[in-house]
N, C-alpha and C positions, 0 to 999 in steps of 0.2 A: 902724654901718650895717646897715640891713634892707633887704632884697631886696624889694618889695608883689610880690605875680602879682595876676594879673588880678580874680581872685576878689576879694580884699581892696578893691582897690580901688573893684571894678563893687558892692560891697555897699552902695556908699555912695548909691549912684544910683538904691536901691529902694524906693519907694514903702514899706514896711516893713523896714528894715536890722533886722541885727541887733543886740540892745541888746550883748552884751558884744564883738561886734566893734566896733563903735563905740567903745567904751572904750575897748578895747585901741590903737585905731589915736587915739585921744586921746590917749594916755597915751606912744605912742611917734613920734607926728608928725615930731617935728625929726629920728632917726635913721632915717625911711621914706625911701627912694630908687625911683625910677618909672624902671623896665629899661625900653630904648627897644623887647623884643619885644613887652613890654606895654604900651604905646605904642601901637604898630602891632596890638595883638588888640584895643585899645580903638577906636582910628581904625577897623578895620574894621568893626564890631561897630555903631556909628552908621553908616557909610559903604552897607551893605546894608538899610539897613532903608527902607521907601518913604518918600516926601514926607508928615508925620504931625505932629502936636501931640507924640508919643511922640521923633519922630527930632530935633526941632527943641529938647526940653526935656534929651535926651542933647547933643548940639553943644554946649548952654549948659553941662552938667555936665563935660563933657571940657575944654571952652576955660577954666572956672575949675580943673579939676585942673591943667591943665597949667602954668598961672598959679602958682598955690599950691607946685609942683614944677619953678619954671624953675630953680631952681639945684641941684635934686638929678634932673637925670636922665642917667640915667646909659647911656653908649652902649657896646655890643658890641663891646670896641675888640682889640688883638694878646693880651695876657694872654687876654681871655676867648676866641677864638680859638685859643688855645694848649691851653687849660684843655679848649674842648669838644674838639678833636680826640683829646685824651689818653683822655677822657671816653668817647667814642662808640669808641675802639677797646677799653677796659677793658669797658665795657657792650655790646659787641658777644660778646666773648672769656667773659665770664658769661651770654649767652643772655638778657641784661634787655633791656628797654627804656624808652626814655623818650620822649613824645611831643617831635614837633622843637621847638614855639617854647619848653617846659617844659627840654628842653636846654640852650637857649642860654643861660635864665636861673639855669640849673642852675651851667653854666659860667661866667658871670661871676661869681656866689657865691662859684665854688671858688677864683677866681682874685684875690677882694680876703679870702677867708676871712671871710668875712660868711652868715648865716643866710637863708633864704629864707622869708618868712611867706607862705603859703598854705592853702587847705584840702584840695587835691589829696595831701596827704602821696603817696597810692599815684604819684602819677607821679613822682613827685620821688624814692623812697625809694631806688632803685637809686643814685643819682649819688653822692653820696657828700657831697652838700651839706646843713649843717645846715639845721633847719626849723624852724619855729613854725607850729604853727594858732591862730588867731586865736580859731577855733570853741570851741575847747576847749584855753582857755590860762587 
C-alpha cells in the first residue's frame, strides 16, 4: 500500500506529465491508494475553476480517477484519527510543522505503516511518515 498526495496524482492530468512519474506510477498502480484528503484537494481544485473547456476536461479526468480507484480509496477513519492527534502533539512539542490536509495524509500512512509518494517530501518530512518521490525515484 502507497499513500498518492495530490501531486502524484494531478501529474497525470497535464498536458505534459512527467515521463518518469508516469513510470513509476505504472510500475506501482495496483499498490497506489487515493486518501479521501486528496479526494477533496482534487474535487476542490476542478470545483474553483470557471465554467471552461479546461474545468470540463479535469471533471472528465477526476470522474475516471476516481473510477480507476473505487476500490482503493481509502478514508480518514479512527486509527488515522488516532495517529494525527499523536502526530500534531509530537510535531507541535518539536516546533515542526506540517501543512493540515498533508497531516491527515501523513497520519493515515502512520497508522497502516505504509509510505506516502509525493513530491512535497519538505512537508511531509517532520511526520514521521515514510516517503517516496516519484520525481526522483
Amino acid at each position: 500500500m502507497i499513500l498518492a498526495d495530490t501531486n502524484v496524482l494531478s501529474e497525470t492530468s497535464t498536458s505534459r506529465p512527467n515521463p518518469h512519474v508516469l513510470q513509476w506510477i505504472g510500475e506501482n498502480i495496483p499498490q497506489l491508494y487515493l486518501p479521501t484528503p486528496v479526494l477533496a484537494e482534487l474535487r476542490y481544485g476542478v470545483e474553483k475553476l470557471p465554467a471552461s473547456a479546461k474545468r470540463r476536461d479535469l471533471e472528465a479526468w477526476l470522474a475516471n480517477l476516481t473510477i480507476q480507484f473505487a476500490d482503493r480509496v481509502l478514508a480518514f477513519d479512527q486509527p488515522a484519527a488516532e495517529a494525527h492527534g499523536a502526530m500534531r502533539a509530537r510535531l507541535k512539542a518539536a516546533g515542526k510543522h506540517c501543512p493540515a490536509n498533508d497531516s491527515y495524509i501523513a497520519a493515515m500512512a502512520l497508522a497502516r505503516n505504509c509510505p506516502v509518494a509525493t513530491r512535497n517530501v519538505s512537508d511531509f518530512q517532520w511526520t514521521g511518515a515514510a516517503l517516496i518521490d516519484p520525481w526522483n525515484h
